[in-house]
py3Dmol code that shows the C-alpha trace and the ligand (Angstrom):
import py3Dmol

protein = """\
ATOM      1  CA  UNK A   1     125.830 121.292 119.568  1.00  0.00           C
ATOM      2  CA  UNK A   2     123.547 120.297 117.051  1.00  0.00           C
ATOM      3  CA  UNK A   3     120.998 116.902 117.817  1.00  0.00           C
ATOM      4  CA  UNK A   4     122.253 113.532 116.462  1.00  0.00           C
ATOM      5  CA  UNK A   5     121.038 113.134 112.829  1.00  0.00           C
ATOM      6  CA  UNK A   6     117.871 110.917 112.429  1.00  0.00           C
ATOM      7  CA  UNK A   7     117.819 106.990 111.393  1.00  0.00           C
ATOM      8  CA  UNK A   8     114.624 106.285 108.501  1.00  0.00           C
ATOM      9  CA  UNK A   9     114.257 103.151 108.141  1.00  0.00           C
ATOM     10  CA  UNK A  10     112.608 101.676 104.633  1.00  0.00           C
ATOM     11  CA  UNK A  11     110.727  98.131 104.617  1.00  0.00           C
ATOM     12  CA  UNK A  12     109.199  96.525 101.492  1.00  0.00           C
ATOM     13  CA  UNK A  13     108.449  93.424  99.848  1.00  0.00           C
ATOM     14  CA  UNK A  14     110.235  93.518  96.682  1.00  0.00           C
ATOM     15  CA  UNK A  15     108.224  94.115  93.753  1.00  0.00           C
ATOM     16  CA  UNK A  16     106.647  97.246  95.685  1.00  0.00           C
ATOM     17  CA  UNK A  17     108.309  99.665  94.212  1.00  0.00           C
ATOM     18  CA  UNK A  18     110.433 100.597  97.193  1.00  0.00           C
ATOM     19  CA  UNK A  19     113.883 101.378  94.761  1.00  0.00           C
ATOM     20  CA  UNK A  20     111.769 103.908  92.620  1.00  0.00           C
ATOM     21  CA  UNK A  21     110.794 105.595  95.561  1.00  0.00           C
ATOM     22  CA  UNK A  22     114.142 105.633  96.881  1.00  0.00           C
ATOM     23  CA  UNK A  23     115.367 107.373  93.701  1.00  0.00           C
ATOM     24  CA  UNK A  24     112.885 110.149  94.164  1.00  0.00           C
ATOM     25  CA  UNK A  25     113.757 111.096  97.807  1.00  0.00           C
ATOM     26  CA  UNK A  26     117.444 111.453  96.674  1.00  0.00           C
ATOM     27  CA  UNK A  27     116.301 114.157  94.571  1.00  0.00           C
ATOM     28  CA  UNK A  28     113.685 115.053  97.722  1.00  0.00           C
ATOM     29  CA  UNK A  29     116.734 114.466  99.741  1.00  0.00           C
ATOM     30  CA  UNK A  30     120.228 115.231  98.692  1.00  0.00           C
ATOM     31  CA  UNK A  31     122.006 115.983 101.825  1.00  0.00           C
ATOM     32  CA  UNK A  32     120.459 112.352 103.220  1.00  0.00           C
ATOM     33  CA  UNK A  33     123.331 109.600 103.748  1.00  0.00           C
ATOM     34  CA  UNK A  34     121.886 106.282 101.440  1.00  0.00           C
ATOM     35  CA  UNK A  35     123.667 103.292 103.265  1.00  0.00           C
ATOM     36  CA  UNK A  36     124.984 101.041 100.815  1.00  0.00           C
ATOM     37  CA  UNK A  37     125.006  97.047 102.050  1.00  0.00           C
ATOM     38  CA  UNK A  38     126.728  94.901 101.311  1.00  0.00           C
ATOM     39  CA  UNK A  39     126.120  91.691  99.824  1.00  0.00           C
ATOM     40  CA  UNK A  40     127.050  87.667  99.121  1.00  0.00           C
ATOM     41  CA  UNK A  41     124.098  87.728  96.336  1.00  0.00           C
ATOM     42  CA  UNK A  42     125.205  88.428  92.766  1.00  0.00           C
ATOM     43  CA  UNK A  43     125.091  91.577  90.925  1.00  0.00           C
ATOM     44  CA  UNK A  44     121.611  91.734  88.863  1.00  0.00           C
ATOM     45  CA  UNK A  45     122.062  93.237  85.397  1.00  0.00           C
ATOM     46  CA  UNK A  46     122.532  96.960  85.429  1.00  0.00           C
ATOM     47  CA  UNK A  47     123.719  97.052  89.183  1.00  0.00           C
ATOM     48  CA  UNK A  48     126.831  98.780  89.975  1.00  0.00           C
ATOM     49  CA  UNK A  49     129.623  98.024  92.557  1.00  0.00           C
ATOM     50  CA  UNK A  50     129.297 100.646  95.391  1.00  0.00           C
ATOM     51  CA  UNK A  51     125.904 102.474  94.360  1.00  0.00           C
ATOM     52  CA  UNK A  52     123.494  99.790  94.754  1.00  0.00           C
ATOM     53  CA  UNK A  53     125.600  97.479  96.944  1.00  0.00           C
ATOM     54  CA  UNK A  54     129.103  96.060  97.830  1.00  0.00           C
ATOM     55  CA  UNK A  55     128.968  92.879  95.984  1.00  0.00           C
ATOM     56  CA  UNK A  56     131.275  90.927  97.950  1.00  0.00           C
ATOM     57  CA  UNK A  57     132.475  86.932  98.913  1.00  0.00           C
ATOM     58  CA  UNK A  58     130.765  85.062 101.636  1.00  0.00           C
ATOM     59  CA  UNK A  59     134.043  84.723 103.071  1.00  0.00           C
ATOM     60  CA  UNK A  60     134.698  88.458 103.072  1.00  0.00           C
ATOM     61  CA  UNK A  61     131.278  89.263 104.633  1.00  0.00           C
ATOM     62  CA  UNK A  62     131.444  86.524 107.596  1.00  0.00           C
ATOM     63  CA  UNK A  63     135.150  88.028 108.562  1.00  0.00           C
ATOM     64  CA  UNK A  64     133.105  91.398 108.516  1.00  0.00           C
ATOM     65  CA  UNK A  65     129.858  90.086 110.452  1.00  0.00           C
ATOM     66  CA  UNK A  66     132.748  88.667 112.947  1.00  0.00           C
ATOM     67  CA  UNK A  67     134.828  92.071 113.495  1.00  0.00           C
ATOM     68  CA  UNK A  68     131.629  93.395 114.043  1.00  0.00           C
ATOM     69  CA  UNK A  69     131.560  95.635 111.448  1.00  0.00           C
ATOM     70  CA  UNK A  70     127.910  95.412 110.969  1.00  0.00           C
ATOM     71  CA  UNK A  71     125.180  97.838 112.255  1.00  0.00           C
ATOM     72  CA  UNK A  72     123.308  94.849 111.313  1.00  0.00           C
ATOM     73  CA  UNK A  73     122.272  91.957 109.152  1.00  0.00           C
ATOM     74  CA  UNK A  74     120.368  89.683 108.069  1.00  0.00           C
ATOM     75  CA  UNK A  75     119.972  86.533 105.473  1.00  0.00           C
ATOM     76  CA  UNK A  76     117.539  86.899 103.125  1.00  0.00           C
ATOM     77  CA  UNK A  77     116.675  84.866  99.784  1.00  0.00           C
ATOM     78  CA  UNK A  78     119.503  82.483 100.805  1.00  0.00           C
ATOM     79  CA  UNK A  79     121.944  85.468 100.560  1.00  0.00           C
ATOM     80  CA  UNK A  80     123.757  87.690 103.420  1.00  0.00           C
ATOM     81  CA  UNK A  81     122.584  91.425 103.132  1.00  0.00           C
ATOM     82  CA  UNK A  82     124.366  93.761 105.748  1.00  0.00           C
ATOM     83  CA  UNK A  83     124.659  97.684 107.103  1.00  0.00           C
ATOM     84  CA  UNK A  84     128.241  98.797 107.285  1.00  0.00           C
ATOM     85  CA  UNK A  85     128.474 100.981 110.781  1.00  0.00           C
ATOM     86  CA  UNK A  86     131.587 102.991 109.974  1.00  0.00           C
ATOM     87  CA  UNK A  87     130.382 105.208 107.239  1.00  0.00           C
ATOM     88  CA  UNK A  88     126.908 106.282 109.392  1.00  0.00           C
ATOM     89  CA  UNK A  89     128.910 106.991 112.379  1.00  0.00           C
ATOM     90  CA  UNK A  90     130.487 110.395 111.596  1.00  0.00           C
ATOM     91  CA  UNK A  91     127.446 112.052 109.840  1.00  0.00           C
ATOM     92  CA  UNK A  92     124.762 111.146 112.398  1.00  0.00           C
ATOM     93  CA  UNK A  93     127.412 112.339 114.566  1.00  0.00           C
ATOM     94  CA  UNK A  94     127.396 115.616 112.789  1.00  0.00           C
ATOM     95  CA  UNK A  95     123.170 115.413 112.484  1.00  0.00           C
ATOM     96  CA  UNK A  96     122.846 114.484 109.172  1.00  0.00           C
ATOM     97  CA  UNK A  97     119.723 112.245 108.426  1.00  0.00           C
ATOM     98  CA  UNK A  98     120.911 108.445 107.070  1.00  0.00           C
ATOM     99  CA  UNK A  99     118.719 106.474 104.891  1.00  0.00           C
ATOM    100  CA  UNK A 100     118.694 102.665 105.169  1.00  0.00           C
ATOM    101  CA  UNK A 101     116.979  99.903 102.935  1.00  0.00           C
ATOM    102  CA  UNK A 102     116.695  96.663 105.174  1.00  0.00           C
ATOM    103  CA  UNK A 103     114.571  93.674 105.736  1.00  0.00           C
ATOM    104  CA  UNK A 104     112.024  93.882 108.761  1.00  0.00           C
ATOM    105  CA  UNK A 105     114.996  91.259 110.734  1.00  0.00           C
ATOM    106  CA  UNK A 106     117.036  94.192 110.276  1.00  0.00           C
ATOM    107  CA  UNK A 107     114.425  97.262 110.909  1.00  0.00           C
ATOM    108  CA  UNK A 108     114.060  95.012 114.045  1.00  0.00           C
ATOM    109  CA  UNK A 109     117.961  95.038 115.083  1.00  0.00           C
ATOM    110  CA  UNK A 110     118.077  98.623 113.777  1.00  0.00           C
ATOM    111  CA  UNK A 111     115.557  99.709 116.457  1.00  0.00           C
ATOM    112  CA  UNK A 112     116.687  97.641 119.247  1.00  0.00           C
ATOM    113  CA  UNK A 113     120.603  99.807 118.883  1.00  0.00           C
ATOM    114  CA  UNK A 114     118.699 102.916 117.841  1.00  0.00           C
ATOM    115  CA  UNK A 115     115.346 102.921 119.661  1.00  0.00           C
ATOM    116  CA  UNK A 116     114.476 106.652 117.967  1.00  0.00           C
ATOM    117  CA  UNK A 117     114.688 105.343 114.328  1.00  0.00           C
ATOM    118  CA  UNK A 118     111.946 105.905 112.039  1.00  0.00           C
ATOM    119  CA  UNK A 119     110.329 102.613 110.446  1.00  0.00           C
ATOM    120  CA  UNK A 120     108.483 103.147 107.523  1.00  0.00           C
ATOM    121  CA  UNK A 121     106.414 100.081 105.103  1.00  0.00           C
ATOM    122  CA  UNK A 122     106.182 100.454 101.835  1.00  0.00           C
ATOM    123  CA  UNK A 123     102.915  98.165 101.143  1.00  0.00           C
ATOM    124  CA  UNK A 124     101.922  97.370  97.102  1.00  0.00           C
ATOM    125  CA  UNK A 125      98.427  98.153  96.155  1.00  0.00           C
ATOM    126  CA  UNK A 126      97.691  94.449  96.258  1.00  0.00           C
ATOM    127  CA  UNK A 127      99.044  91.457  96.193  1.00  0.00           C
ATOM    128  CA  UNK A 128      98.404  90.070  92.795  1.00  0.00           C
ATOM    129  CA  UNK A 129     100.375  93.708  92.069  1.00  0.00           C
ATOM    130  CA  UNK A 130     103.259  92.068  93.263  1.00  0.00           C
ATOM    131  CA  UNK A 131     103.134  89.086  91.749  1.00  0.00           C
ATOM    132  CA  UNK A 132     102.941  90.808  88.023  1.00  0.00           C
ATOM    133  CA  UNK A 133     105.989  93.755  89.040  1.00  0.00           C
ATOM    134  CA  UNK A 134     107.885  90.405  90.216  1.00  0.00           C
ATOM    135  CA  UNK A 135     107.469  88.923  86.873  1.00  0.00           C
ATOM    136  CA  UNK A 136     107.623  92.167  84.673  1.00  0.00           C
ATOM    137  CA  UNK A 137     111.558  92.052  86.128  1.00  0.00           C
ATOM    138  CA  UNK A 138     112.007  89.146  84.076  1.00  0.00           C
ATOM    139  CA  UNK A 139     115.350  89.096  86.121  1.00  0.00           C
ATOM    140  CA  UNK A 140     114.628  86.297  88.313  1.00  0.00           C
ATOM    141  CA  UNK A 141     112.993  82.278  87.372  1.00  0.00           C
ATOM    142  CA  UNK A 142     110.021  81.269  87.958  1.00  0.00           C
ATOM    143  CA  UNK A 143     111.381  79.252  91.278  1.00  0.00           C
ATOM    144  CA  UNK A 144     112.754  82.301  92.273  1.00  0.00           C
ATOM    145  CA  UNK A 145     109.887  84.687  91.966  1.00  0.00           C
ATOM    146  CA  UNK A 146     108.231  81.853  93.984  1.00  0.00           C
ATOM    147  CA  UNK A 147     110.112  81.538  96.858  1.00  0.00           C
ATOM    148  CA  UNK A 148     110.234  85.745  96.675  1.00  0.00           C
ATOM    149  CA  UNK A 149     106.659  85.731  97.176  1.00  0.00           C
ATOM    150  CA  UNK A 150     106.709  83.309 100.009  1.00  0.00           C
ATOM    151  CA  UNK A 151     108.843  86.018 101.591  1.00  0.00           C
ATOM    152  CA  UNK A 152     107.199  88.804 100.463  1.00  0.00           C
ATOM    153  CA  UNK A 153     103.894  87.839 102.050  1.00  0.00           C
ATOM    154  CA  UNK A 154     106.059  86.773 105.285  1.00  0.00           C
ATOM    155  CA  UNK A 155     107.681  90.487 105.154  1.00  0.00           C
ATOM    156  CA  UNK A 156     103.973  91.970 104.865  1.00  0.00           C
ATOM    157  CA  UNK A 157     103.228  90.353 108.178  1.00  0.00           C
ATOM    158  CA  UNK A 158     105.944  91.819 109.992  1.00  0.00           C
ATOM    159  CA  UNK A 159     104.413  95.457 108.568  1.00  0.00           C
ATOM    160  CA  UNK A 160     102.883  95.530 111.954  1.00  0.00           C
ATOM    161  CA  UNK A 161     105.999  96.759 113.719  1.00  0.00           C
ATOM    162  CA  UNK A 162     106.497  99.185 111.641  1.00  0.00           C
ATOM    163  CA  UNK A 163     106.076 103.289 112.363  1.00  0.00           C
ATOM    164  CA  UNK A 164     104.434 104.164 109.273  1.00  0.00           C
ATOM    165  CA  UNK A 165     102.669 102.377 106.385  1.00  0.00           C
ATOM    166  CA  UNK A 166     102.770 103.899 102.669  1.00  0.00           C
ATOM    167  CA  UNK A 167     100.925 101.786 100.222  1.00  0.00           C
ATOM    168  CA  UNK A 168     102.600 102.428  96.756  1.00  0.00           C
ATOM    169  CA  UNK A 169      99.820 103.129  94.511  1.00  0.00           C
ATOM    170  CA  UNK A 170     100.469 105.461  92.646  1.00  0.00           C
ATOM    171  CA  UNK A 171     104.503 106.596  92.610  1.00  0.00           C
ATOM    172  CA  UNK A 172     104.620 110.554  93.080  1.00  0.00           C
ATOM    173  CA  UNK A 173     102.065 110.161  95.953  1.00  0.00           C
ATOM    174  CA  UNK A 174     104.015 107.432  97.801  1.00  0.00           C
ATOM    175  CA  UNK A 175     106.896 109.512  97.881  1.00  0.00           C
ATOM    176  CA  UNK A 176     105.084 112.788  99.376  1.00  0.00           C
ATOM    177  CA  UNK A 177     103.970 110.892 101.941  1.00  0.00           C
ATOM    178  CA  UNK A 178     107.430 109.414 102.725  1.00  0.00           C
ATOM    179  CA  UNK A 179     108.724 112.984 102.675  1.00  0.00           C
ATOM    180  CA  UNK A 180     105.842 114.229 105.041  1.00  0.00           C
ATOM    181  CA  UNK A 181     107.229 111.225 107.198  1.00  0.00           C
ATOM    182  CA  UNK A 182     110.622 113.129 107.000  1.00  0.00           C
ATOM    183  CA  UNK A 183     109.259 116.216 107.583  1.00  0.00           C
ATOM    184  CA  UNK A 184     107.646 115.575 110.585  1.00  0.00           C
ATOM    185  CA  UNK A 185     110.334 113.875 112.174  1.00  0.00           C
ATOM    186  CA  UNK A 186     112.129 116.788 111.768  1.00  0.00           C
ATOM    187  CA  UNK A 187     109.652 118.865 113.838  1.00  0.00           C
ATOM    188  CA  UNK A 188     109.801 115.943 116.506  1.00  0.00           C
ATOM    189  CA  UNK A 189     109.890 117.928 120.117  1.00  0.00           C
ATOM    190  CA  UNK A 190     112.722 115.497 121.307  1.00  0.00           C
ATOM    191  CA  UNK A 191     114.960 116.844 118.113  1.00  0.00           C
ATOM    192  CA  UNK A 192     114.728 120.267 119.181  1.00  0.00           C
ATOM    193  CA  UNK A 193     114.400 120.048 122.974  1.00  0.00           C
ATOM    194  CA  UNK A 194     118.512 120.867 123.803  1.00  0.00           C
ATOM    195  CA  UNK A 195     117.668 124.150 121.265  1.00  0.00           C
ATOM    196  CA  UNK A 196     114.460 124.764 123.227  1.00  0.00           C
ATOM    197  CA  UNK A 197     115.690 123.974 126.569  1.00  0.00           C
ATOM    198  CA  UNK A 198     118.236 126.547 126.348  1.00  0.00           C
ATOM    199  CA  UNK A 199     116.430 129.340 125.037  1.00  0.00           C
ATOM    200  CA  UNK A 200     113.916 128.951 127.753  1.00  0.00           C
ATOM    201  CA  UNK A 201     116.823 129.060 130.415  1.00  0.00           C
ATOM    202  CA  UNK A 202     118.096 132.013 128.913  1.00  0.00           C
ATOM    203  CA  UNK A 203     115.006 134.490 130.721  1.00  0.00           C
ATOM    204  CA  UNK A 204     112.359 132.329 128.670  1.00  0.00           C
ATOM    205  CA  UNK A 205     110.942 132.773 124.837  1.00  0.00           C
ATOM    206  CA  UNK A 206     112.421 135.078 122.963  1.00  0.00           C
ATOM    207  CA  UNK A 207     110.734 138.040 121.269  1.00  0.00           C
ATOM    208  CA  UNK A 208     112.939 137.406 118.294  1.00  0.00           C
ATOM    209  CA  UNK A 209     111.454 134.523 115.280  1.00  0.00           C
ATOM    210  CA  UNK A 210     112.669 131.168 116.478  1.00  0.00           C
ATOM    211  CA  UNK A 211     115.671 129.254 114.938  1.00  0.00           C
ATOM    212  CA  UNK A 212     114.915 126.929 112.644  1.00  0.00           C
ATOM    213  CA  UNK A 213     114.816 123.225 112.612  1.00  0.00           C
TER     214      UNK A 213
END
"""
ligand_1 = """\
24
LIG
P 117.441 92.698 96.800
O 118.234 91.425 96.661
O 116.118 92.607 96.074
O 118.230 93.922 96.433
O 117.090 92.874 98.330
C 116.473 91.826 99.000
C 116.074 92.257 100.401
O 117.229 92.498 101.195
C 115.248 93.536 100.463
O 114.141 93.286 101.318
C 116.175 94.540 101.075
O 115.484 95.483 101.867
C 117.023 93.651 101.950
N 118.313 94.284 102.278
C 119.124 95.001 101.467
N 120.202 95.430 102.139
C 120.063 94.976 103.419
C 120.837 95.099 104.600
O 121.900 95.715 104.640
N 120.369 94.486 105.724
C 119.201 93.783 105.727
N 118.798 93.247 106.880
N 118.440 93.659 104.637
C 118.857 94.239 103.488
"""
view = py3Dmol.view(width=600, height=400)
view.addModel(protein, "pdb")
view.setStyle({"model": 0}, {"cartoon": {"style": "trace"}})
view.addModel(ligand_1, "xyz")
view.setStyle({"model": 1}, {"stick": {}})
view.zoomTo()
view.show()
C-alpha cells in the first residue's frame, strides 16, 4: 500500500499574492487536490460558486460546523471560512497530495489533527507592499482595507509557527520555491520508510535502481 498523501498548508496575509501563486502550482501541480471552503462572506466580483469557494448562508455553515463536517475553521474579517473533510478523505487515502488555503487559526487546527502537514508563509516584500496590492484591488473600502491590515500584520506574527517562509517578491521565484517545498516533502524518509522497510527485509538493498517516490 501506498503512504497517505501529504497535507501543504498555505498562510498569507492577503494582498501577498498568495492566489497568484496558487494558480501557478495548479499548473506545477495538476494531480494536487485544491480544497475549496466554504464561506458566509459574499462573492467578490469575478468569483465563482465552487472554484474559489462555496458561498453559502450563515445558517447553512453553523448546521455544518455542528455535524462536524469541518476539518476546520475559523472566523476571519467578521466572516466564517471553513475546510470541508469529506472530499480530502478518499484521496489522501489513496496518497494524493491536498492543497489547502487557510488562516494561521486554521494552519494551527490543521496541524494539531494532522501533525505531518506542511505549513508554508507566504510573506510580501514589505509591508507598505501590502498596503498598495490591498488598495490596487479596489474591491474593498477604505474601512475595510483597514481593518484587513490590522489582520494582516496580526497574521504576519503568527508566521512564526509556520514550516517554511516564502517572501513573494518576485512571482515565478516564489512559486519555485513553494514547489522545492513540495519536492522535498516528497523525498521525506518517513514517506518512503514502509517502501524502504520492506525492501531491506527482503535480503537487504537491491542491486536493481530503486522505485521511485
Ligand atoms: P478571502 O476572503 O480574502 O478570500 O480570505 C480571507 C482569509 O480567509 C484568508 O487568509 C484565507 O486564507 C482564509 N481562509 C480561506 N478559506 C479558509 C478556510 O477554509 N479556513 C480558514 N481557517 N481560513 C480560510
Amino acid at each position: 500500500m501506498g503512504s497517505r498523501g501529504n497535507i501543504f498548508v498555505l498562510s498569507a496575509p492577503s494582498g501577498a499574492g498568495k492566489t497568484s501563486i496558487i494558480q501557478g502550482l495548479r499548473a506545477r501541480f495538476p494531480e494536487f487536490v485544491y480544497s475549496v471552503s466554504h464561506t458566509t462572506r459574499p462573492p467578490r466580483p469575478g468569483e465563482q460558486e465552487g472554484r474559489d469557494y462555496y458561498f453559502v448562508s450563515p445558517e447553512t455553515f453553523r448546521r455544518m460546523a455542528a455535524a462536524g463536517q469541518f476539518l476546520e475553521w475559523a472566523r476571519v474579517y467578521g466572516a466564517d471560512y471553513g475546510t470541508s473533510l469529506l472530499p480530502l478523505e478518499a484521496p489522501l487515502a489513496a496518497g494524493q497530495d491536498v492543497l489547502l488555503d487557510v488562516d494561521p487559526q486554521g494552519a494551527r487546527n490543521v496541524r494539531r489533527r494532522f501533525p505531518d502537514s506542511v505549513l508554508i508563509f507566504i510573506l510580501p516584500p514589505s509591508v507598505a507592499a501590502l498596503e498598495e496590492r490591498l488598495r490596487a484591488r479596489g474591491t474593498d473600502a477604505d474601512q475595510t482595507i483597514a481593518a484587513r491590515m490590522e489582520v494582516a500584520l496580526d497574521s504576519i506574527r503568527q508566521a512564526i509557527d509556520y514550516d517554511y517562509l516564502v517572501i513573494n517578491a518576485d512571482l515565478p521565484q516564489a512559486v519555485e520555491e513553494v514547489t522545492l517545498v513540495v519536492r522535498a516533502t516528497g523525498l521525506r524518509l518517513s514517506r518512503r520508510r514502509p517502501q524502504l522497510e520492506r525492501l531491506l527485509a527482503n535480503g537487504g538493498p537491491p542491486r536493481h535502481p530503486w522505485p521511485a517516490p
